[in-house]
C-alpha positions in Angstrom: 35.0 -8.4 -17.5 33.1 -11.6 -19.3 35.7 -13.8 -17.5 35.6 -13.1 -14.1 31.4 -13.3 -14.4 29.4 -16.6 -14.2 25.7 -16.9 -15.3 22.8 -17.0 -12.7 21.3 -20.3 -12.0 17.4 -18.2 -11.5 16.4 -22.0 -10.5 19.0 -22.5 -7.8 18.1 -19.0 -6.3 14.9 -19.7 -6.6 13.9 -16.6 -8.3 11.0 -16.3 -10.7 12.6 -13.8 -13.2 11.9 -12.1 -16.8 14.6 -14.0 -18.1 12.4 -17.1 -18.1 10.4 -16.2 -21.1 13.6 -15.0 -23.1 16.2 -18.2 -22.5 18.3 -15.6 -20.9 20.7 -15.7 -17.8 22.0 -12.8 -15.9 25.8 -12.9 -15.0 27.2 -11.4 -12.3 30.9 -11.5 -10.1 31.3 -14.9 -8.0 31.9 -12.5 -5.3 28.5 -10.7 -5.3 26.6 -11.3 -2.0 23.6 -13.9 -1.9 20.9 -10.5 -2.1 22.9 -9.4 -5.1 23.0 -12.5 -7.1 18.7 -13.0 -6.2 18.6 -8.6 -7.3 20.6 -9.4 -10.7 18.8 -12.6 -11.1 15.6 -10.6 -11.6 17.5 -8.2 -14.1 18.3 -5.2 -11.5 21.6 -4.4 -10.7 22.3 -3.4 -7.1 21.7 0.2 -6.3 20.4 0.9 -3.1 22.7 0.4 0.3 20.9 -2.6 1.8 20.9 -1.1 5.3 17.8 -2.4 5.9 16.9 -5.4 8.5 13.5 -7.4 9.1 12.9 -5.8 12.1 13.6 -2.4 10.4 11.4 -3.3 7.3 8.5 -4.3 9.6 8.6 -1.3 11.1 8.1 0.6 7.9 5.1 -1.2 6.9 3.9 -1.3 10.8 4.3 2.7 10.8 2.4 2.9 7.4 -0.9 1.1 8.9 -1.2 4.0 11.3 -3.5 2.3 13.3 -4.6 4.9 15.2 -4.7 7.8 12.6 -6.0 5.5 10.2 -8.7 3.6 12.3 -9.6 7.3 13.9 -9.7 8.7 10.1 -12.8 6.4 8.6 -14.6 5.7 11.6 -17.2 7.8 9.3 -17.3 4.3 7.4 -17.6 1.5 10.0 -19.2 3.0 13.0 -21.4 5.2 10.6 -22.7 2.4 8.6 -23.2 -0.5 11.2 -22.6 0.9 14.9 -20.6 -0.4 17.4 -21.2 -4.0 17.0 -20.9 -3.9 13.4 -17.6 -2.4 13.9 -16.2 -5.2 16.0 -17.4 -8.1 13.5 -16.4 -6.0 10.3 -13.0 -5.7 11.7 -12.3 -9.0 12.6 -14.2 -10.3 9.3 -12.5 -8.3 7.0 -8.8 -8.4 8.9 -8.9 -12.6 8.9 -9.7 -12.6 5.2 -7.1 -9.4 4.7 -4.5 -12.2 6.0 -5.0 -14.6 2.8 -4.3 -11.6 0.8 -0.7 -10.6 2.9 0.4 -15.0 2.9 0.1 -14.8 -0.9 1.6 -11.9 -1.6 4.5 -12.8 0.6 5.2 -15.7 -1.2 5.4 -13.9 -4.2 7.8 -11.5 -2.6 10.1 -14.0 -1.6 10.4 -15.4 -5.1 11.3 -11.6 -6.9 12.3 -9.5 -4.1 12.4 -6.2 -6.2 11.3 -2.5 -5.2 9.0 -3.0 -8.5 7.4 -5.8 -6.9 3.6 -6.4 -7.5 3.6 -5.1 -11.3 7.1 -6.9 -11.9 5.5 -10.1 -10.6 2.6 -9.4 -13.0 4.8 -8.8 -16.3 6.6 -12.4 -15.3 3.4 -14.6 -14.3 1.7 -12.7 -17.5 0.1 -15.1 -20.5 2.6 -15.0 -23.2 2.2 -11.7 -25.1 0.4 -10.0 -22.3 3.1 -9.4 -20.0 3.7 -5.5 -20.9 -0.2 -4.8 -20.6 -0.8 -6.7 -17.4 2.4 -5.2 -15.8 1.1 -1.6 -16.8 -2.3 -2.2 -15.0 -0.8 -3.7 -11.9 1.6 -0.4 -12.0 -0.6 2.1 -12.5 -3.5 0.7 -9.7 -0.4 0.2 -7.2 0.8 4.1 -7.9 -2.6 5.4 -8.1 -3.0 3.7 -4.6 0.4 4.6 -3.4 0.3 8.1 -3.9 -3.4 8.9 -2.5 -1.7 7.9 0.6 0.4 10.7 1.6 -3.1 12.9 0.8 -5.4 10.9 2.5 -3.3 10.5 5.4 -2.2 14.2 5.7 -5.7 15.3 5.1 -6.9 13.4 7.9 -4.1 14.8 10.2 -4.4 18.2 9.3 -8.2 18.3 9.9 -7.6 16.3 13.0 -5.2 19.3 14.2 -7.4 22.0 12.9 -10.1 20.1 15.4 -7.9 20.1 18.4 -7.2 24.0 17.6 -10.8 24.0 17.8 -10.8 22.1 21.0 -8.8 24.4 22.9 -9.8 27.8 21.2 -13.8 27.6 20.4 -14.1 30.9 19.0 -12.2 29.0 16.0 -14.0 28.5 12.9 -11.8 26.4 10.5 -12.1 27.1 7.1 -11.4 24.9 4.4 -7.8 26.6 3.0 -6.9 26.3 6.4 -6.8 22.3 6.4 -5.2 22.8 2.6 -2.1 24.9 3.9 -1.6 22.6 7.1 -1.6 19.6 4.6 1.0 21.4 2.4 3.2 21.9 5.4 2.9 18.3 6.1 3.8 17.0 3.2 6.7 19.5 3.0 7.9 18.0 6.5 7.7 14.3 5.4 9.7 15.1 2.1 12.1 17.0 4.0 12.5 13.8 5.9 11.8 11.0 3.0 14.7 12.6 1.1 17.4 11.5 3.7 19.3 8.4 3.3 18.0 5.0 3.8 20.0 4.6 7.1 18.2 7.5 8.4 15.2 6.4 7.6 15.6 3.1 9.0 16.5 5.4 12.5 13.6 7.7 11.8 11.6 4.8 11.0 12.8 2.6 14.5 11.7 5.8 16.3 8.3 6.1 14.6 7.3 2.5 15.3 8.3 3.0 19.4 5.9 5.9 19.0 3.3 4.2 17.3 3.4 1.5 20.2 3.9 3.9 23.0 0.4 5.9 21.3 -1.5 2.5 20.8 -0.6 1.6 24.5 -1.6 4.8 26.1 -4.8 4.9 24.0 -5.4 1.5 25.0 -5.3 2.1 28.8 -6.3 5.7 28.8 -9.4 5.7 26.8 -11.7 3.7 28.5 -10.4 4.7 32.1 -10.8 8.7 31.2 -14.3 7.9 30.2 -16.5 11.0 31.9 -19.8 8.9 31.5 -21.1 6.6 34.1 -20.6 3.7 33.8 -17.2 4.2 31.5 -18.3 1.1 29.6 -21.1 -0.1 27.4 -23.0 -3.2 28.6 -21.5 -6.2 26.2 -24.5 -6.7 24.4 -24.2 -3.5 22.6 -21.2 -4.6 21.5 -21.1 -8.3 20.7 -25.1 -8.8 19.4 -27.1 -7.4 16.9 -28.5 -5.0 19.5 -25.1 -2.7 18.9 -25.5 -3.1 15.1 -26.8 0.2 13.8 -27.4 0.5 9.8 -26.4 4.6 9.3 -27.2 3.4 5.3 -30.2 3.2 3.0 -28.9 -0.7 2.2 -29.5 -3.5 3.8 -27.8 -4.4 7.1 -25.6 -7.1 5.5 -25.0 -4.6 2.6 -23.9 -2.0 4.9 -21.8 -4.3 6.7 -19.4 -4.9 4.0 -19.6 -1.4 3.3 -18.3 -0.7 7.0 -15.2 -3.2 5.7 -14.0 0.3 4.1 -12.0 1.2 7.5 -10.4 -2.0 7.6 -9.1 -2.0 3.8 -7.7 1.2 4.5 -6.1 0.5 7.4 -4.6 -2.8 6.3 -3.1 -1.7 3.1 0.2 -1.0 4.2 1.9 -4.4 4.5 3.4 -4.7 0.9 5.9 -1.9 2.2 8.7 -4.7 2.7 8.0 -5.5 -1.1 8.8 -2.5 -2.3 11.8 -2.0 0.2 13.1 -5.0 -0.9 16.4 -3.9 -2.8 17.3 -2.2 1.1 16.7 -5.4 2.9 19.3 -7.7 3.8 18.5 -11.6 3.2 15.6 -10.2 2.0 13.9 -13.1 0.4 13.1 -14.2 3.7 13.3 -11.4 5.8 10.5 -8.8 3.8 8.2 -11.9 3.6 8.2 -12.4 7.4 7.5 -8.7 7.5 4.5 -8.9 5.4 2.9 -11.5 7.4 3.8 -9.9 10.8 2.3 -6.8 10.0 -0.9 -8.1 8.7 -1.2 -10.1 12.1 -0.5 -7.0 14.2 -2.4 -4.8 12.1 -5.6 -7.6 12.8 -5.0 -7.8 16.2 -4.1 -4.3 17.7 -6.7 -2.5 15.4 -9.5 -5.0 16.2 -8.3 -4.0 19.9 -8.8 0.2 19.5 -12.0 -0.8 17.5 -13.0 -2.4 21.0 -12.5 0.2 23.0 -14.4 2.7 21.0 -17.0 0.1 21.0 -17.2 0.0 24.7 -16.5 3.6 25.2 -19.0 4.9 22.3 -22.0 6.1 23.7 -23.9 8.4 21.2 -22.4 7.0 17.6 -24.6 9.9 15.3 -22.9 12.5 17.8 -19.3 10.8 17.2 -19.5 10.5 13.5 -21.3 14.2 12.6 -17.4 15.6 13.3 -16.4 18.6 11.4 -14.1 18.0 8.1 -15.2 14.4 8.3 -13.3 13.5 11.5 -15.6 11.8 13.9 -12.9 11.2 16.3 -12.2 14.8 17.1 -11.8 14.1 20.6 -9.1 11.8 19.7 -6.8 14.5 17.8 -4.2 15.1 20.4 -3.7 11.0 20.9 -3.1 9.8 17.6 -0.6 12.9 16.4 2.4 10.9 17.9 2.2 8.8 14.9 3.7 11.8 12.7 7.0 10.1 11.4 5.0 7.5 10.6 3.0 9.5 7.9 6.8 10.4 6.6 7.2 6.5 6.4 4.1 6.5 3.7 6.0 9.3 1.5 9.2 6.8 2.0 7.3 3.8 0.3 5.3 5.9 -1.7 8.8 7.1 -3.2 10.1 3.8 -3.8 7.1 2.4 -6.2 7.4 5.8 -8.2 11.0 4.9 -8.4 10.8 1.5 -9.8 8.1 2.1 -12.1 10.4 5.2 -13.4 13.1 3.2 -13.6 11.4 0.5 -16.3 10.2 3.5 -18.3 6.3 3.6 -16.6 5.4 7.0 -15.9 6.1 10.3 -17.8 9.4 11.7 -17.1 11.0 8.1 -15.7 14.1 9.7 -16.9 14.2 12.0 -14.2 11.7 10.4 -11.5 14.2 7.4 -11.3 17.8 9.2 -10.6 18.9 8.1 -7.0 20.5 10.6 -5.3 24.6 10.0 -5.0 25.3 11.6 -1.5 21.5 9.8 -0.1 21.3 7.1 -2.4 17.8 7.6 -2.3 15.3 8.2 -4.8 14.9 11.9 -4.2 12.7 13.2 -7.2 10.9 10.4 -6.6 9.9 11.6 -3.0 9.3 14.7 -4.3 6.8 14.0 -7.4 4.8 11.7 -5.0 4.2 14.6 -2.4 3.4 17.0 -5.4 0.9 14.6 -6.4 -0.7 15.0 -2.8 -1.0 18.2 -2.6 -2.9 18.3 -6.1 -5.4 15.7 -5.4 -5.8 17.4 -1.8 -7.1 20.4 -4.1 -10.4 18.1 -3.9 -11.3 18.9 -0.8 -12.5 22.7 -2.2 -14.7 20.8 -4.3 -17.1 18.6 -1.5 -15.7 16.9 1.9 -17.5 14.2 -0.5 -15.3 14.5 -2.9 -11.9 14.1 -0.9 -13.2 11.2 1.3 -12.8 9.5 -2.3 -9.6 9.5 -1.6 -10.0 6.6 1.3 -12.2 4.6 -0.6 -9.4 4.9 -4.3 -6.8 4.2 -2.2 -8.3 1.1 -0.3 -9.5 -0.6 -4.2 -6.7 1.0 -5.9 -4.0 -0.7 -3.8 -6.2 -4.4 -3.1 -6.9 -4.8 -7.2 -3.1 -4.6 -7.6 -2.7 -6.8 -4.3 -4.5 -9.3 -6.3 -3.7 -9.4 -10.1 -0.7 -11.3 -9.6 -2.3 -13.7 -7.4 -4.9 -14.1 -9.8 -2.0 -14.4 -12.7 -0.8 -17.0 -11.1 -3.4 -19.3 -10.4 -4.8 -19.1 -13.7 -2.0 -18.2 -16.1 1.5 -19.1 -14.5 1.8 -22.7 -15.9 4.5 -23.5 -14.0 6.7 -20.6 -14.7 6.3 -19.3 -10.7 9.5 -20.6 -8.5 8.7 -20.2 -5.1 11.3 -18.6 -3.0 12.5 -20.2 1.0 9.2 -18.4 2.0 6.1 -20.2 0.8 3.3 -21.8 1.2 3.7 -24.7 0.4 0.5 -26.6 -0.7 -1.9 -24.0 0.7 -0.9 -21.6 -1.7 -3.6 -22.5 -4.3 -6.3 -22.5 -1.5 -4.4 -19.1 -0.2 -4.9 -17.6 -3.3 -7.8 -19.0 -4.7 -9.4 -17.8 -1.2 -7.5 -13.6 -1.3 -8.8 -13.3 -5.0 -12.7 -14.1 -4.8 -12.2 -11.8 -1.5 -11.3 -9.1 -3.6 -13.3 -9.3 -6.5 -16.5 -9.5 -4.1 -15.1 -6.3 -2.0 -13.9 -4.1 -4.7 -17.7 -3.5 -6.3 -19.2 -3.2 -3.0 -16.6 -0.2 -1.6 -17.6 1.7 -4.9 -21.7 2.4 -3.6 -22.6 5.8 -2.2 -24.4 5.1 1.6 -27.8 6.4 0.2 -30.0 5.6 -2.7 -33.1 6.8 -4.8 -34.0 10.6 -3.9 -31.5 11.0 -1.3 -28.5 10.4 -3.6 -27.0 13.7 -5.2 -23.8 15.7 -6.1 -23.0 15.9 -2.2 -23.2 12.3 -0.8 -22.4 10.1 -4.4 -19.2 7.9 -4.1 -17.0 9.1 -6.6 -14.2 6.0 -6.5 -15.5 5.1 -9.8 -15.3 8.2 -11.3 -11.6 8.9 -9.8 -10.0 5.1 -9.9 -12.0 4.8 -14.0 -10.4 8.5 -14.5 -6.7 7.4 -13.9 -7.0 3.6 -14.6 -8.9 4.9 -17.9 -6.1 7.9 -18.9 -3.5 4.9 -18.3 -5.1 2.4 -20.7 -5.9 5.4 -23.4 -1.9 6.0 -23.1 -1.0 2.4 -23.1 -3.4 2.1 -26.4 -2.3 5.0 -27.9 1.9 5.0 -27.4 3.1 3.2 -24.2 2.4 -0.2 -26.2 4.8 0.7 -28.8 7.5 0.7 -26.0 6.5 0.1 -22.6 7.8 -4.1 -22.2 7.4 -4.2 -18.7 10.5 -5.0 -17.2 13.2 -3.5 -18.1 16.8 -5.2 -17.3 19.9 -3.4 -16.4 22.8 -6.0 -16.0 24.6 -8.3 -18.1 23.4 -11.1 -19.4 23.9 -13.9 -21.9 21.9 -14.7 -24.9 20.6 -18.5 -25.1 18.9 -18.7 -29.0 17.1 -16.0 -30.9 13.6 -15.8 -28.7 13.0 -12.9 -26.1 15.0 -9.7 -24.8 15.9 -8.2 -21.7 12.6 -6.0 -21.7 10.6 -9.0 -21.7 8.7 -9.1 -24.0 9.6 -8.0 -27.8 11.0 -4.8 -28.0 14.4 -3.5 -28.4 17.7 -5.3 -27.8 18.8 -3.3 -25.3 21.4 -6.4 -24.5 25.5 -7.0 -24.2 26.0 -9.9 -25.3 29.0 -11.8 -23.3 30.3 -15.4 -23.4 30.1 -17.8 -20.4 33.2 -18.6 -18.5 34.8 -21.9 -19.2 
């Protein structure tokens, strides 16, 4: 009842929350916990079991990089474009500046720590009036990224098996319905598993991130010492100078070097899982930022470390990257599978965005897409309309092996464009409206942010050219990122234009809270009073 509730002090929590453009304040039990009182402070009430724990949440954004799978996946990109040496430079290049991107964004997940996360933090840092629109694109690029995931990933593990088949049997031919049905089974496995509680998960995911390790170390040491050649290792100048810099494109070497950044983009754009795991973390203002960061120093550091060894170990690169299905590291297939659990983690996260955008009215069907499960207490339609999603775009790959390598490249921009759009928002539009949470930056986080956007906006363009130009370029070899990402992003503003605008506010708060004047909702911005109004206590 209104009486044994007091209003949220957003301030004292140090929240940043919708409520600042209405004059509003949440109320909630004195009793509540300190994570409940930041959740309802954002407008969210509580309904996920927070049984998650730093070490837990990093390993669900540790098991989404996939390092191995991943890195072994668009080696087509790095090693194809620039060589060895290439490789080595793009890595650590594009993973030091990848680590401006992961300190901002952490700071913005300590001050709203909600599953909604980037495109929440968008609708609140918004201009006045634009809040619902900017939310909308931030949701959108962040699902259309989110959900290319469990395809891309899949697709690359299924062709990888299909190779190792291959391997053992060579009278195999693999046909291209072949990879298709091994990708549906995968993505039947992972939703089998995504659907379980979150405890479970956090078990399932503990186990996937000792797996990941155990794979990354035996890679590590077995790799270069199971070398058949002689000697195992390439000389070091054909891996630190321009001597081991091999341009596979028809740009210019420094062109194609930021091409070859493709592999790291992928890789690295896994660490905003604690951000949307938020609302299953405990003390999680603290603990998901920590998370962020940690995995986007691992992810630098171990993947710049298997990049390495292929460098070293690497001696015919056109031989390595003509692989069948484009899977260069063929040889590799029977090492990198024991990060399978870890591709279930990606469905997981992958769940929890389409759940938060549901639950604030942002896709069709929300209704449905956002009902949590009552035995689980998981999101499971959710889990399941993301791994439908999969196996429809994975339909592509009947079309070119072009067509469904897009798939890397939408998922890389698609994900670092909503990285970014908050960061952007609030350097140029916040006007003091951003609180920063325990975790912050301090006074780096202008430089931080300032450095993570101009990053981005000079990476997204180049990640969109096809590898040849003039005659060579056709239906087979053209980059269709544009075409897919413009396709989706373009649908979504044509929807926005045409209906969402009428009712979309960004959003959307489901607790109590008390009315301070006339101005603002609970949405928002505008819109429906979808409000109880209660008196303050005392």
């Amino acid at each position: 009842m209104a009486e044994n509730k007091h209003a949220v002090g957003e301030s004292a929590l140090n929240s940043t929350s919708v409520f600042q453009k209405t004059g509003d304040h949440a109320v909630i039990n004195p009793e509540a916990e300190a994570d409940e009182r930041i959740l309802v402070s954002l407008g969210y009430k509580q309904e996920f079991k927070r049984e998650l724990s730093i070490w837990s949440s990093f390993g669900v954004s540790f098991s989404c990089l996939g390092l191995l799978p991943s890195i072994a996946s668009t080696l087509s990109y790095n090693l194809a474009y620039v060589g060895p040496a290439g490789s080595v430079w793009g890595w650590l290049v594009a993973g030091v500046l990848i680590q401006f991107v992961a300190l901002a964004m952490a700071e913005l997940c300590s001050s709203m720590p909600t599953a909604g996360g980037l495109y929440y933090a968008s609708a609140v840092l918004a201009p006045e009036g634009y809040g619902p629109l900017c939310s909308w694109i931030t949701g959108w690029s962040n699902f259309a990224g989110e959900v290319t995931s469990p395809c891309g990933i899949n697709y690359a593990l299924a062709a990888m098996i299909l190779t190792a088949a291959q391997m053992v049997h060579p009278e195999y031919v693999i046909k291209t319905y072949h990879v298709y049905l091994l990708l549906l089974a995968l993505l039947l496995i992972q939703g089998l598993l995504a659907m379980n509680s979150t405890k479970f998960i956090g078990q399932l995911n503990t186990f996937g991130t000792i797996a990941n390790v155990l794979v990354f170390l035996v890679f590590i040491v077995w790799f270069p010492a199971g070398s058949i050649h002689d000697p195992k290792m390439n000389p070091n100048r054909v891996v630190w100078t321009s001597e081991g810099v091999v341009n596979g494109t028809e740009w210019p070497t420094g062109f194609a070097f930021m091409m070859g950044f493709l592999s790291v983009i992928w890789t690295m754009a896994g660490y905003d899982a604690p951000f949307h795991l938020s609302e299953e973390c405990s003390n999680a203002n603290i603990a998901c930022p920590r998370a962020i960061v940690l995995t986007a120093q691992l992810g630098l550091w171990l993947g710049w470390a298997v990049i390495l060894v292929i460098a070293y170990t690497v001696k015919d690169v056109q031989d390595v990257v003509s692989g069948q299905y484009g899977q260069p590291m063929g040889s590799l297939c029977l090492q990198v599978l024991g990060s399978k659990s870890g591709l279930a983690i990606v469905t997981v996260v992958s769940s929890r965005v389409v759940y938060a955008y549901s639950r604030d009215g942002a896709l069709p069907g929300s209704y449905w897409l956002k009902q949590v499960n009552p035995h689980t207490q998981t999101p499971v339609y959710a889990v399941w309309f993301v791994l439908i999603l999969g196996a429809l775009l994975g339909l592509l790959m009947f079309a070119s092996p072009v067509a469904i390598g897009a798939i890397f490249s939408l998922g890389a921009i698609a994900q670092y464009i909503a990285f970014v759009f908050p960061i952007a928002l609030k350097l140029f539009s916040a006007r003091g409206r951003f609180r920063p949470g325990p975790w912050n930056l301090g006074r780096y986080s202008t430089p931080v942010g300032f450095v993570a956007v101009a990053w981005v906006s000079l990476l997204i363009p180049i990640l969109c050219f096809p590898s040849v130009t003039g005659a060579q370029l056709g239906d087979l070899n053209m980059n269709y990122t544009c075409l897919i990402y413009g396709g989706v992003m373009g649908l979504a503003m044509v929807w926005y234009a045409v209906r969402a605008r009428r009712w979309f506010r960004g959003p959307r708060v489901n607790v109590e809270h008390l009315i301070h004047g006339d101005g603002g909702n609970a949405s928002g911005e505008g819109g429906e009073r979808e409000r109880e109004e209660i008196e303050k206590d005392g």
